[in-house]
N, C-alpha and C positions, 0 to 999 in steps of 0.2 A: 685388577691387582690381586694377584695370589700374596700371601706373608706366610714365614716359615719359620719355625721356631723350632732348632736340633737341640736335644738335647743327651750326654753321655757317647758320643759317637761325632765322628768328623768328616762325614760323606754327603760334605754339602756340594760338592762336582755331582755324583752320582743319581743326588735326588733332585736338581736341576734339571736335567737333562729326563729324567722320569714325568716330574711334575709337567714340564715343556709337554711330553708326548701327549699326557692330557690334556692341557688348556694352551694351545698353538695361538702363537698372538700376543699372550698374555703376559704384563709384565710380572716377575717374581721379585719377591724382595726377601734377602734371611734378616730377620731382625733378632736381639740381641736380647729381648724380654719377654718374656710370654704375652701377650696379649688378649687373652680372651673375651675381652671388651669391644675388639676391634669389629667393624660392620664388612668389615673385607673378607673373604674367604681365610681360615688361618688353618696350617695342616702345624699338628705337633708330633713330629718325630722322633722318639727317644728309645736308647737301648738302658737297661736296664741289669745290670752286670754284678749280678751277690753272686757268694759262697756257695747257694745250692739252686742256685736255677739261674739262667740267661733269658731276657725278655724284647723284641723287637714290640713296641706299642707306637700308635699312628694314633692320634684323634685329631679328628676334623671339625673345627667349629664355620658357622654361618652367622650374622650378627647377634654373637658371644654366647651362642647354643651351640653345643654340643651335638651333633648331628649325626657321626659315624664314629667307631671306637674297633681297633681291630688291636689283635695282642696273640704274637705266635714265639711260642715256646722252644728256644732255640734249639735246647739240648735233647729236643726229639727227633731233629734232623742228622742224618748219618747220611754222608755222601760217598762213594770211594771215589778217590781221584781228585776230589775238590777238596780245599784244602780248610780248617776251621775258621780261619780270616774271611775267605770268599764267605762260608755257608752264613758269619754274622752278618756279612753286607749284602748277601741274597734275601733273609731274613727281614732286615729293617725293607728293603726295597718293594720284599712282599706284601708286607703289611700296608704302606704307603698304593702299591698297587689295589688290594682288596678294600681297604679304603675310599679308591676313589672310583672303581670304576663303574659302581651303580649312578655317578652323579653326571653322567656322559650318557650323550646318545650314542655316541660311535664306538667304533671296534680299535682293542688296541690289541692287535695280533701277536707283537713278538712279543708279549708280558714285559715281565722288568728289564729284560734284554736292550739296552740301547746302545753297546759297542756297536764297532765299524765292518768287525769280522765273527760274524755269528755260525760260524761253521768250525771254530776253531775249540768252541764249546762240545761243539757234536764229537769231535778227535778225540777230546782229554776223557771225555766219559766214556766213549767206544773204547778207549786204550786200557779202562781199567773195570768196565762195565762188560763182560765179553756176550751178555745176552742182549739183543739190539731192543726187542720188548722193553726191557729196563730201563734202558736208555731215553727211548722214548715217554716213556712212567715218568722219569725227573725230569723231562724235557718241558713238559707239561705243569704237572704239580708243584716242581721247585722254580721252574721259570716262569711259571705260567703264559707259557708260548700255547696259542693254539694248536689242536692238529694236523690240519693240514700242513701248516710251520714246520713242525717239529718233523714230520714225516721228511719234507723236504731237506730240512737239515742233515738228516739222518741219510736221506738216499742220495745228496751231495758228498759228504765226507765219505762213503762208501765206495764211490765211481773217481775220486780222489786219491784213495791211500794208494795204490800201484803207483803213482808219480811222486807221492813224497814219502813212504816206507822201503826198505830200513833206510835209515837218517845216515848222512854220509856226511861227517865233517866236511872235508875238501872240496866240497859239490859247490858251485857258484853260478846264479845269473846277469849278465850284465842288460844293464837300461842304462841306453843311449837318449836326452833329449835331445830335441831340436827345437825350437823355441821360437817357430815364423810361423806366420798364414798370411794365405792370400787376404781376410780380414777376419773382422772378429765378430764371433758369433753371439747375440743378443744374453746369452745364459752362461758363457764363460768366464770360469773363474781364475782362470790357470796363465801361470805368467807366460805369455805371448805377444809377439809383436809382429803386423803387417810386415809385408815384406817390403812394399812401396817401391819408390824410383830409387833409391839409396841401396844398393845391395854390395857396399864396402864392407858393411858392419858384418852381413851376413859371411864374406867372404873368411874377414879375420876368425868371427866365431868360428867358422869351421877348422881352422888351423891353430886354434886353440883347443877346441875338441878332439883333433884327433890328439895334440899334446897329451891329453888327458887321456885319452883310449891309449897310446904308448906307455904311460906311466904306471896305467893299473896293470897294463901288461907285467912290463918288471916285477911292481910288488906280489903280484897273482904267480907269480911263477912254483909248477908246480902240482897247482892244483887244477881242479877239471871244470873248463865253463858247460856248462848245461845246457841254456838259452841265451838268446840275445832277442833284447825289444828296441826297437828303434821307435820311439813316441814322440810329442811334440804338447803341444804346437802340432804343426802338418810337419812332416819330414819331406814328404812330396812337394813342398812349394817352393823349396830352393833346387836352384838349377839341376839337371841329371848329374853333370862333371860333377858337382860338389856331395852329393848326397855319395856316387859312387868310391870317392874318395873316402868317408866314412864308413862306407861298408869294405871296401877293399882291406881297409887299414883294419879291420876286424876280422877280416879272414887272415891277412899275413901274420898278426901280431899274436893268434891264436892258434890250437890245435883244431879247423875247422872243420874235422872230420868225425870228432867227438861231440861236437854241436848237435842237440837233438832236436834243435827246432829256431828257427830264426824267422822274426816278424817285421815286419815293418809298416806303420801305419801310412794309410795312403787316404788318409780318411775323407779329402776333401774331392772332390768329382773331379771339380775345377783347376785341378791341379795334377791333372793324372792324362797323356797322351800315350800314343804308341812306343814312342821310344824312352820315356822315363818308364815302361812297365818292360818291355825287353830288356831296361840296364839291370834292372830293380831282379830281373828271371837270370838273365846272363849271370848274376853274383850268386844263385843257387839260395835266394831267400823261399822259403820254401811256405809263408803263411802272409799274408797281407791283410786288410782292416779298407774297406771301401763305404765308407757310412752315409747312408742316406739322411739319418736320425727322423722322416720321414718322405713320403710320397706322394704329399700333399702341397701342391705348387705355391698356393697361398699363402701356408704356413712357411714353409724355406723363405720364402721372401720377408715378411715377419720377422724370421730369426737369424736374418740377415746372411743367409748360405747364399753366396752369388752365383748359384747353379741352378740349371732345371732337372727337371725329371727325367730327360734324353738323356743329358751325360750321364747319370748316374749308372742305366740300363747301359749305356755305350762301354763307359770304363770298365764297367761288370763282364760285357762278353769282350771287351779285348785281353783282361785277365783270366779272362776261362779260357779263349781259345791258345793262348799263350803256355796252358797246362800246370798255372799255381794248383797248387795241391792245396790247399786250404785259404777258402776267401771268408772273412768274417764281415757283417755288415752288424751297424749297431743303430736304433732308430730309441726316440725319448717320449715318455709318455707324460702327460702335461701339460704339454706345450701350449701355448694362450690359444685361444679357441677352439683345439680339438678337443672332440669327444669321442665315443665309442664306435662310431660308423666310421670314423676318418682314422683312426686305429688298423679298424677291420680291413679299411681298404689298403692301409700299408701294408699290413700282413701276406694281404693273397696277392700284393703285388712283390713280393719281396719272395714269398712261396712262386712263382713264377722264374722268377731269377735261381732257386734251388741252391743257396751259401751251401758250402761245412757248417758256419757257426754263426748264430745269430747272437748278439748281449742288448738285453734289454734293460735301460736306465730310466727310473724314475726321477724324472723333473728336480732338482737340485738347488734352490736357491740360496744363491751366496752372495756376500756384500760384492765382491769383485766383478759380478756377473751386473750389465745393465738390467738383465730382467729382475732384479732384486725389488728395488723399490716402488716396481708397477704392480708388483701383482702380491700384494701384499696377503691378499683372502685366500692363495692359493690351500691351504691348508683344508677347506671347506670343501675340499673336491676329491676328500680322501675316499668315500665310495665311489663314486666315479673311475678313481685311480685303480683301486681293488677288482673292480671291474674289468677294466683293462689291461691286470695283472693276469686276471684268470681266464682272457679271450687268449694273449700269448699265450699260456701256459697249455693252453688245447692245442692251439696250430703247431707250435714246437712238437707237440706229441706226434698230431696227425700227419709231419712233414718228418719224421722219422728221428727226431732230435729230443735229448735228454738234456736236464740242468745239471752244469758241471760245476759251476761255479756261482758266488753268492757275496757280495757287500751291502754295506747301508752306506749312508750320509750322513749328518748335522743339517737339518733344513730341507728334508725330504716330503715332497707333496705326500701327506698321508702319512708320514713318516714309515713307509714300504721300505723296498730294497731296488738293486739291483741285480740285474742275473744274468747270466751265459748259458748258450743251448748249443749243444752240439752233437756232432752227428757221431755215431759211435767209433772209440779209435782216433776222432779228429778234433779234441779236444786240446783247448789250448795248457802248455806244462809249464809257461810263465805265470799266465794268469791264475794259474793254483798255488806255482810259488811264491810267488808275491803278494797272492792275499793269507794263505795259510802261516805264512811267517815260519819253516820250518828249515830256512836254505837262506843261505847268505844272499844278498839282491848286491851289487855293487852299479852304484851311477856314476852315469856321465854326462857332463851338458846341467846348462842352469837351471839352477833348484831341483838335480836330483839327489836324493836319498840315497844315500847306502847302508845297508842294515846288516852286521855284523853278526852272524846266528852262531852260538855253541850250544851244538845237543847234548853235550855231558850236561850242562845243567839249566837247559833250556832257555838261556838269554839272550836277547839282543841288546847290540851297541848302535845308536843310531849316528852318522856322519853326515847334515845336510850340505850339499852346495851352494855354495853364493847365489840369492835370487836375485840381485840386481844385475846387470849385464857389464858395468864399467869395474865392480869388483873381479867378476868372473874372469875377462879379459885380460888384468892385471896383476892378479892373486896366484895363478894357477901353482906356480913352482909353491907357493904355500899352502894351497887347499892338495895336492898331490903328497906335500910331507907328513898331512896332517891322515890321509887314508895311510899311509904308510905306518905310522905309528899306531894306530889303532889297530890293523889287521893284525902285524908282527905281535904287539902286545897280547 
């Protein structure tokens, strides 16, 4: 039991989710009265806010000793481009940080940083920081990100800004889901459903979808679609006719000649032949997603992939000799019983096959996913993980590919990241605009997001879709008025 006591300041989200990175497991509790009596670990966190000075103060008691005391002096901090609100809540966050990390064996690499998009940090400061040394200076000392981090942040938003500078009001991505798989995978979280012997439902959903892809049409008139992502769920496991009708209905209802890039996940082996990858080539999708998430047959079967390791090499060269222009494959590090040797063999077997783009995801657990409640220690595998962050990060180099892209989770083995490697030039322009936040994203299909961007004064408006499937089905002429009032507005 951690206990927490804020006091003058109300970033009790913020130090949550801080405290979390240090003691993984562990329950937190904010209590309401100082306690220094208490035999429980207690952190006291308080800003301090007079007339001639601003104080961020952290002390750490251990059964009602006093044991670490940190106190940083706000109005010494000058940031450009961060704004005085951020630098008092980087402040308390530091101190709380400097506070605890001598009382840990382990490494906590992104410092106080625990957003979702930590590259969007690296933007605001390059935008107003124009020397990249500098940049890195705060990256470091104000975040207390590691260097190697920091570095990476830096040479991500760099290989980035061509695809999202200058800011174009009217520029839009659309994301299509699909919301089936042939079954469900041990570690997902993501609202999906088997496709089973019942494929009425699937049928309706599709003619409800395209509903919806005709409606944003109307409202979007106009302006210029970008990208199109077609995700899931598996998009590949309902039938060729129906997937094809979705993508047709996106190329008539659009200008698809202005389309700079259109994807479509095919993520699952077992759901990919000849002629669903000839309709998927016929419609001029020009990026596809073929994910092993490993190469390790024992593992797939574990995490309940009902494929082998043939089809995935199979699917792979019927998409290569078919002439997709960019194949991305994505493999997961964590996974229950791999270790670094069964990493390394995914690797040079996936180096063999020679993608565009590899994305490499750090193990994720989340209450929806059944590997939540098994693997509860996974958190104790965070070297391990780190490890196996920086065997990827070689092979991506030595197989000619660079990090273009960068997220985190809530509930990450290690609490790492995720990442994207790609080969120069073949770099995906959705999965920059959809994690940069700098370009309108509009969805389609259940529980997607639409995310409303104005660069005059950099906000978003967020519109979710219905996650359940019997709303979605039935709503739609009301979840369609509702993007329309929003965009218009």
């Amino acid at each position: 039991m951690i206990k927490v006591f804020i006091e003058g300041h109300s970033y009790k989200h913020d130090l949550f989710e801080l405290i979390r990175v240090f003691f993984p497991g562990e329950e937190i509790e904010f209590i309401n009265e100082d306690d220094t009596d208490t035999e429980e670990l207690l952190i006291h966190s308080s800003l301090l806010d007079r007339a001639d000075y601003n104080l961020a103060c952290s002390k750490i008691y251990k059964d009602g000793n006093l044991i670490k005391e940190i106190i940083i002096n706000i109005d010494d901090i000058h940031i450009q481009g961060i704004s005085k609100s951020r630098i008092i809540k980087n402040a308390i966050k530091k101190s709380i940080y400097d506070s605890l990390i001598n009382l840990i064996d382990g490494e906590v690499p992104w410092g106080i940083l625990t957003g979702i998009r930590p590259i969007k940090v690296s933007h605001d400061l390059i935008n107003n920081n124009k020397d990249i040394y500098e940049v890195k200076r705060i990256l470091m000392d104000e975040f207390r990100i590691h260097k190697d981090k920091a570095q990476l942040m830096i040479d991500i938003a760099m290989s980035q800004r061509k695809h999202i500078y200058p800011l174009v009001e009217n520029k839009y991505s659309l994301y299509i889901g699909i919301p089936f798989c042939p079954s469900r995978c041990s570690y997902c979280s993501f609202p999906a459903f088997a496709v089973g012997n019942n494929y009425d439902k699937v049928g309706r959903y599709v003619d409800t979808l395209i509903y919806e892809i005709k409606g944003i049409k109307e409202i979007m008139e106009g302006k210029w679609l970008n990208t199109v992502y077609i995700g899931g769920g598996t998009p590949t496991s309902i039938k060729s006719r129906d997937l094809e009708r979705v993508i047709a209905t996106v190329k008539e209802s659009f200008k698809s000649e202005d389309i700079r890039e259109f994807t479509v996940e095919a993520g699952r082996p077992d759901t990919l032949d000849m002629e669903m990858l000839k309709m998927i080539k016929s419609m001029e999708v020009d990026r596809i997603s073929i994910n092993p998430q490993t190469m390790n047959p024992k593992t797939l079967e574990k995490i309940g992939r009902n494929h082998d390791i043939k089809s995935i090499i199979s699917s792979y060269n019927m998409a290569k000799d078919l002439g997709f222009d960019i194949i991305n494959m994505d493999i997961i590090l964590g996974l229950a019983g791999e270790d670094l040797k069964d990493v390394a063999y995914t690797l040079n077997e996936i180096e063999k096959l020679d993608p565009e783009n590899l994305t490499v995801h750090t193990l994720a657990l989340k209450r929806g996913s059944r590997l939540f409640n098994k693997n509860e220690n996974h958190d104790e595998a965070s070297n391990e993980i780190q490890r196996m962050l920086k065997l990827t990060e070689a092979k991506a180099a030595e197989i000619g590919m660079f990090p273009y892209y960068l997220y985190r989770q809530k509930q990450m083995v290690g609490n790492l990241e995720n990442i994207g490697y790609s080969k120069l030039g073949k770099e995906s322009i959705y999965n920059i605009s959809m994690m940069e936040e700098k370009e309108t994203i509009i969805g389609a299909g259940l529980g997607a997001v639409s995310k409303i961007y104005n660069p005059k004064d950099n906000t978003i408006k967020r519109l979710p879709n219905f996650k359940g499937l019997k709303e979605y089905l039935n709503r739609m002429d009301e979840l369609i008025e509702k993007k329309k009032n929003l965009i218009i507005r």
